[in-house]
LONU-894904 format. One record per residue (C-alpha): y, x, z. Coordinates in steps of 0.5 Angstrom, whole numbers, plus 500, padded with zeros to 3 digits. Example, Ala and Ser with C-alpha at 12.3 -4.5 7.8 and 13.67 -1.06 7.14 Angstrom:
2
north=491, east=525, up=516
north=498, east=527, up=514
This chain:
445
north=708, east=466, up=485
north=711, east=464, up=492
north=713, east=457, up=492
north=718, east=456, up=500
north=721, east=450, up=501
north=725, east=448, up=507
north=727, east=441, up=508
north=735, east=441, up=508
north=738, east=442, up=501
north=745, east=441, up=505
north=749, east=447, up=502
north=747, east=446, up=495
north=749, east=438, up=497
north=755, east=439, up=500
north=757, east=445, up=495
north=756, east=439, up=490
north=761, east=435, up=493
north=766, east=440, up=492
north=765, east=442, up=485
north=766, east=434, up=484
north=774, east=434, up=487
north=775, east=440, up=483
north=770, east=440, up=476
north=772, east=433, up=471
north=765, east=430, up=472
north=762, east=436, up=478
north=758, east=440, up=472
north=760, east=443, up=466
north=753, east=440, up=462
north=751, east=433, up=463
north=745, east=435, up=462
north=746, east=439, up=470
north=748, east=433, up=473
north=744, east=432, up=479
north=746, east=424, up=478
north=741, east=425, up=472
north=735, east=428, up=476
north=736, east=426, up=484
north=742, east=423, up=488
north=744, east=426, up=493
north=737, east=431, up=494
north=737, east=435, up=487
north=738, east=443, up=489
north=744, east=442, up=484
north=745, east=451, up=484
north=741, east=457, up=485
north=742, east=464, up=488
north=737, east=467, up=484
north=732, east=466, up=477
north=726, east=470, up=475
north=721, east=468, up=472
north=719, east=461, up=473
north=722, east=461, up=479
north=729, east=458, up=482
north=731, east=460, up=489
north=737, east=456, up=491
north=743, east=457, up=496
north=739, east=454, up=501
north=734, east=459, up=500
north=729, east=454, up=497
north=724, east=457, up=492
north=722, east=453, up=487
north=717, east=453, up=481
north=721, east=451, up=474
north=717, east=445, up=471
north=723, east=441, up=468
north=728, east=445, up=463
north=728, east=452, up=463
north=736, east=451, up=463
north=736, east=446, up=459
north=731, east=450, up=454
north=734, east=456, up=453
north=730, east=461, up=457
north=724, east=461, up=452
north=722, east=468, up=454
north=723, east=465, up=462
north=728, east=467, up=467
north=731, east=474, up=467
north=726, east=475, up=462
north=727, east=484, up=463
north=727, east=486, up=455
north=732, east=482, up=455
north=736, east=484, up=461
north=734, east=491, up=459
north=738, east=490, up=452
north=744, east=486, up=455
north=745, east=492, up=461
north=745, east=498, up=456
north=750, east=493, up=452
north=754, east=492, up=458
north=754, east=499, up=460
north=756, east=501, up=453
north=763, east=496, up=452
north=761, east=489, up=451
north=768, east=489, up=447
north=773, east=493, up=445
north=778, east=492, up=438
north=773, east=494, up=433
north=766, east=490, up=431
north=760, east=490, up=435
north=754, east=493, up=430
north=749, east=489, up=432
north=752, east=482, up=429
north=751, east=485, up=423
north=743, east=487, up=424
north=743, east=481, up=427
north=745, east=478, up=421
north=740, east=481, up=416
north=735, east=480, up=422
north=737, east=471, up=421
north=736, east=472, up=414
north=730, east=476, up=413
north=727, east=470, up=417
north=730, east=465, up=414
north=730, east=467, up=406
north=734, east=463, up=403
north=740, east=464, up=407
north=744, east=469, up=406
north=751, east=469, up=410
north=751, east=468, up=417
north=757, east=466, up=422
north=757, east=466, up=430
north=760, east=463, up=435
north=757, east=463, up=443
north=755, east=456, up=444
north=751, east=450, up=440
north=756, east=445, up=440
north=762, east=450, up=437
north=757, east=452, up=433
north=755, east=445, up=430
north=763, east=444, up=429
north=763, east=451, up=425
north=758, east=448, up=421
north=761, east=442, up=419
north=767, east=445, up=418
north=765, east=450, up=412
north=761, east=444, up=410
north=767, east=440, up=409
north=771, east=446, up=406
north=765, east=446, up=401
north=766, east=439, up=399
north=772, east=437, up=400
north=770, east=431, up=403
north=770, east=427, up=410
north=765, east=423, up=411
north=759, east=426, up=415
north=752, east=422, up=415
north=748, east=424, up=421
north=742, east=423, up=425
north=740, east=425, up=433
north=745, east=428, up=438
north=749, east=433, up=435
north=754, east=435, up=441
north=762, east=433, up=444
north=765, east=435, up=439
north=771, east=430, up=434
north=767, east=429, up=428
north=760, east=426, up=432
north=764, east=422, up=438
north=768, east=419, up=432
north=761, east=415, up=431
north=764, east=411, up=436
north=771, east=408, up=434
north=768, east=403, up=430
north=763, east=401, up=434
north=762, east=403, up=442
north=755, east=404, up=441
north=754, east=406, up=434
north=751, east=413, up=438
north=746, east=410, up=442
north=740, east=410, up=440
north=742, east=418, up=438
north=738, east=421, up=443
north=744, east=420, up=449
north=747, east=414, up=450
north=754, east=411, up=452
north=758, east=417, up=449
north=766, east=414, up=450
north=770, east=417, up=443
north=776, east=417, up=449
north=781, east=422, up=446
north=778, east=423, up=439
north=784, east=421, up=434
north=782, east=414, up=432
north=784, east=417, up=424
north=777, east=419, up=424
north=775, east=412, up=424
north=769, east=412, up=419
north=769, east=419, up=418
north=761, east=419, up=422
north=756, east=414, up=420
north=750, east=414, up=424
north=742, east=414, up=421
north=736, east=414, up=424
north=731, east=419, up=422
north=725, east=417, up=418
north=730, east=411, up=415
north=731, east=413, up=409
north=733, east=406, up=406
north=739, east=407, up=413
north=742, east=414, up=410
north=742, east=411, up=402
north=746, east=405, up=403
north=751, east=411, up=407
north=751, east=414, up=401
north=751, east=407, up=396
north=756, east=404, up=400
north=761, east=411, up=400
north=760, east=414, up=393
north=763, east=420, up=392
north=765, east=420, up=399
north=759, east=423, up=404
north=760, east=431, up=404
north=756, east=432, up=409
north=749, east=430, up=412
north=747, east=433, up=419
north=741, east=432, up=422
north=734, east=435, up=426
north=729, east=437, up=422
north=725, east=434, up=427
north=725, east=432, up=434
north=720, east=428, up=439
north=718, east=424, up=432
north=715, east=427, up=427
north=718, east=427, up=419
north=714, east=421, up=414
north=710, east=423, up=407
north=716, east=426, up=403
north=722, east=424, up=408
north=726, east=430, up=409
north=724, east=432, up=401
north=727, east=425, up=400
north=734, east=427, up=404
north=735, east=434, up=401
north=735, east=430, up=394
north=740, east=425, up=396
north=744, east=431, up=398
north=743, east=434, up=392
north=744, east=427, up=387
north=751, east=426, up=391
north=753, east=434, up=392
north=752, east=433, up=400
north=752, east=439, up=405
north=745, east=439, up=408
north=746, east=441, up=415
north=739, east=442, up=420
north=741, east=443, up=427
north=736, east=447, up=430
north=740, east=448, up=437
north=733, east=445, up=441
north=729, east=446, up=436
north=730, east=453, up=433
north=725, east=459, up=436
north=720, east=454, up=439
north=715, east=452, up=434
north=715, east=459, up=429
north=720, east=465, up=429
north=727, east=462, up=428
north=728, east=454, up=425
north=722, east=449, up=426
north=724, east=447, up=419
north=720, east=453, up=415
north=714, east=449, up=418
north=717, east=443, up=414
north=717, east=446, up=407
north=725, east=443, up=406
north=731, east=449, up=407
north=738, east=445, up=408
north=745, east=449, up=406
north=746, east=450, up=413
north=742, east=452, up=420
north=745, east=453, up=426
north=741, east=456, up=432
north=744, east=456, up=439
north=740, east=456, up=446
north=734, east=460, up=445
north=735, east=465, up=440
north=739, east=470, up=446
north=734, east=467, up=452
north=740, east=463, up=456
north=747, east=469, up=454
north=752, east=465, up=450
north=750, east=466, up=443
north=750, east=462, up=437
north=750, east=462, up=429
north=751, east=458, up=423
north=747, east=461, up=417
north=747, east=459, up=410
north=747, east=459, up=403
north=753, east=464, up=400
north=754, east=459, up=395
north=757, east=454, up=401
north=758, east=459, up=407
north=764, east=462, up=403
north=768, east=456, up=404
north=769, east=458, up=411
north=774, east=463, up=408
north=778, east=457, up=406
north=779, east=455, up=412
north=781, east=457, up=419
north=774, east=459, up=424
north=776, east=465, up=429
north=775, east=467, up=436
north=776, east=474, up=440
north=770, east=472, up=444
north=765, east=471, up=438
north=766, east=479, up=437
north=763, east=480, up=444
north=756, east=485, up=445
north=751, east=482, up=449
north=750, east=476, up=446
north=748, east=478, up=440
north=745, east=484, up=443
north=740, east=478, up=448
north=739, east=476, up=441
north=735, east=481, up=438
north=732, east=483, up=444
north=729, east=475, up=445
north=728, east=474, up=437
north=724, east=481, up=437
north=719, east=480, up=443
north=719, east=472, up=441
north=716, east=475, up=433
north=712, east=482, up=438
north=708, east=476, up=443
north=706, east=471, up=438
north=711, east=467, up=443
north=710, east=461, up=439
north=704, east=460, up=439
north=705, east=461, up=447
north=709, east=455, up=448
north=704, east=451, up=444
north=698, east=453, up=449
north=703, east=451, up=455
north=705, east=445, up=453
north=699, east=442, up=451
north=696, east=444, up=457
north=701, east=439, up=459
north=700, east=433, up=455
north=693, east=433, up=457
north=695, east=434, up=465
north=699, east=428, up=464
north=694, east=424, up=461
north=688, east=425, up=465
north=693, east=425, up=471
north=695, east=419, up=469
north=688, east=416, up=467
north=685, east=418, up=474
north=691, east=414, up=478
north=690, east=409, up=473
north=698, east=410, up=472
north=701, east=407, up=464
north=705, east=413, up=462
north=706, east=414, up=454
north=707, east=422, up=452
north=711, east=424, up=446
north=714, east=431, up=443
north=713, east=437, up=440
north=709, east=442, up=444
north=714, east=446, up=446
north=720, east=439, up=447
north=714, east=435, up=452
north=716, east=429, up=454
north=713, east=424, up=458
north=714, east=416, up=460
north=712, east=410, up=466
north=710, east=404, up=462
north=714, east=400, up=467
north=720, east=396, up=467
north=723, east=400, up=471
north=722, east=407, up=470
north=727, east=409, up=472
north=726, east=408, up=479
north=719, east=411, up=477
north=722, east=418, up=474
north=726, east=418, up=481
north=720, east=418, up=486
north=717, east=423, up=481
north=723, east=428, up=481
north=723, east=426, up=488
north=716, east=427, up=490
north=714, east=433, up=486
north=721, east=436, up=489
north=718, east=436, up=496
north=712, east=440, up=493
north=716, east=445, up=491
north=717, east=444, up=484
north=723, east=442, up=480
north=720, east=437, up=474
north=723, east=430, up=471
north=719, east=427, up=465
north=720, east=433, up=461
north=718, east=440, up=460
north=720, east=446, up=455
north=716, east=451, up=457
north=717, east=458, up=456
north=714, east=465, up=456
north=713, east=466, up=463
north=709, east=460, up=464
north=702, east=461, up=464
north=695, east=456, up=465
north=696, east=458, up=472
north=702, east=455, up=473
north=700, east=449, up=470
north=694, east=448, up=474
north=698, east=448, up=480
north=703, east=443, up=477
north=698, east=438, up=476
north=695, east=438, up=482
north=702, east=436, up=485
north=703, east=431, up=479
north=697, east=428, up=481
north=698, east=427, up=488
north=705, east=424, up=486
north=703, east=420, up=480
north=697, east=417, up=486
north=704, east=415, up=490
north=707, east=412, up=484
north=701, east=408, up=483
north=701, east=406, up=490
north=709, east=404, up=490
north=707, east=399, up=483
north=702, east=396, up=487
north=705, east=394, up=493
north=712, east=393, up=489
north=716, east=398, up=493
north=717, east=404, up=489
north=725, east=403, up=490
north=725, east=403, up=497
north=721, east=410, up=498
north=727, east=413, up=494
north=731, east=417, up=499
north=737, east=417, up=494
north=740, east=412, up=489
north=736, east=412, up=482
north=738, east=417, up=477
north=742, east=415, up=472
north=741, east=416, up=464
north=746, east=418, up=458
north=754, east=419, up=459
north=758, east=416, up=465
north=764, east=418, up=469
north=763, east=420, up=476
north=767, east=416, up=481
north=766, east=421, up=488
């Protein structure tokens, strides 16, 4: 592990500036908005990824404790199984007019873990993907109305939660999510409940009879399931003849081989997986009983770039090493180490902070009213001691404990400046940079 950093991050800067005036909004993803990690200071592109580590186009080298891109490198970055497979599929043809074979084996492969789905359709991203599915679930039905829990991405169906009440998404994982161009007709069609509130999705459903085709949402998150709760919303989607969709985008292939839900006990009609299934190459899918999958015959799904080779082709080779090196097991291991380092770290610097999530999603908080300003200083300071970390950590496979050892003596010496700034109340003034923000907002420089 060689960990270099310099002082300036000038050319990342100043790249960023650019992207702004020519990109809406400056990132593709929120989620890479350097607004949302450091202003002003956050690397923000890279040159070059392997491994755990992140070389940026100043030639800063830094080791990745934060989100592995946004959780999709569970095996680590150019994981060289992976880039193997895509290199040999790339010197194949990655298209041509006929069908690449290995979406079929990659199907039988997605239904052998998951054995009571028996079709399968792709897409390259999670967000098109979940649009995919309530599409062929509303074919199925024949009916509007979705119920949902948790984030489920851009697209119309989810956004129009917010045309009848502006914050109706906010307490969804992400605030703050304006419904601008989604066609006020779709008013009512999304409705919001929280997970575990079963009494939240049954008066949806007692209030809309007869209406609710579709009830989407995470198996689990940050929370665990209560006694009986997910048994309970696979009945009432049975009672009214719902389609049950469990987005398994984040959670899919981190806790077990394939959707965290076969942990569970409860199966839905439709999964769908994206991000660590193909090890960050586009790649996604939506699997499902026939009996419903059948429905996307009745309506118009299809896209050239679906039929690609290398997504499905990363696919088998991530989800084969995944299930060949107990992976899962990994990241529980790695991601405890983590827990128990924030907790002693803050024990021993006498720093409140709450810890939360799945081993392989951790996640932790300052107990501060402005915490906010404390996650900045964290970012900051853990930046310049040559690490890219925030109050989250997805682990993968390329992490090991001695990673993590060396993380949290560098948490350790952050967390005791943090302390220091609650103490003497100047935690604000030691940022070198404005706080970073949370949720969706739009960027007006």
């Amino acid at each position: 592990m060689s960990v270099n950093v310099k002082v300036s991050t000038a050319k990342g800067q100043e790249l960023y500036r650019r992207a702004k005036r020519r990109i809406p909004g400056g990132t593709q993803l929120l989620s890479k908005r350097p607004e949302m990690f450091l202003p002003e200071q956050w690397p923000a592109y890279f040159s070059r990824a392997r491994g755990v580590e992140v070389t940026d186009v100043d030639g800063n080298t830094y080791v990745d404790m934060s989100m592995m891109a946004i959780g999709a490198c569970v095996l680590g970055y150019a994981d060289p199984d992976v880039e193997a497979g895509v290199k040999a599929a790339i010197d194949a043809g990655s298209a041509s007019t006929l069908n690449a074979p290995e979406e079929v084996e990659l199907a039988d492969l997605l239904c052998e873990l998951h054995p009571w789905a028996e079709m399968v359709r792709f897409a390259r991203s999670g967000g098109e993907a979940m649009m995919v599915a309530v599409r062929i679930a509303r074919a199925h039905t024949r009916r509007d109305i979705v119920a949902f829990s948790g984030y489920h991405g851009w697209c119309d169906w989810y956004l129009a939660a917010n045309l009848g009440d502006d914050r109706a998404l906010d307490g969804q994982l992400m605030p703050g999510l304006e419904p601008a161009g989604v066609p006020r007709g779709l008013r009512g069609s999304a409705l919001p409940f929280h997970y575990n509130r079963l009494d939240q999705l049954k008066a949806i459903v007692d209030a809309h009879r007869g209406e609710v085709g579709v009830i989407v949402m995470e198996p689990q998150r940050g929370e665990s399931p209560a006694p009986g709760f997910l048994e309970a919303v696979r009945d009432i989607a049975n009672t009214v003849g719902a389609v049950l969709i469990f987005d398994e985008v984040t959670t899919g292939f981190r806790m077990t081989d394939g959707g965290i839900h076969t942990l569970l006990g409860v199966n839905p009609d439709i999964a769908v997986f994206a991000k660590s299934m193909a090890n960050g190459y586009p790649m996604a899918a939506v699997i499902g009983r026939a009996g419903v999958m059948e429905a996307a015959q009745s309506t118009f799904i299809s896209s050239t770039n679906w039929t690609e080779r290398i997504g499905p082709v990363a696919a088998l080779a991530t989800i084969r090493k995944f299930r060949r090196e107990r992976v899962a097991d990994h990241l529980r291991t790695i991601g405890n180490l983590a827990f128990e380092g924030w907790k002693r770290a803050a024990a021993k610097t006498a720093l409140p902070i709450h810890t939360e999530g799945l081993p392989s999603l951790t996640h932790f908080g300052f107990d501060h009213p402005d915490e906010p300003t404390l996650t900045t200083l964290f970012t900051q300071e853990m930046l310049e001691r040559g690490y890219l970390a925030y109050n989250q950590f997805k682990p993968s496979f390329a992490h090991q404990p001695s990673h993590v050892a060396g993380y949290m003596t560098a948490v350790e010496a952050a967390f005791a400046t943090i302390a220091d700034a609650v103490a003497a109340g100047d935690a604000a003034s030691r940022l070198k940079g404005p706080c970073a923000r949370r949720g969706f907002y739009r960027l007006t420089s």
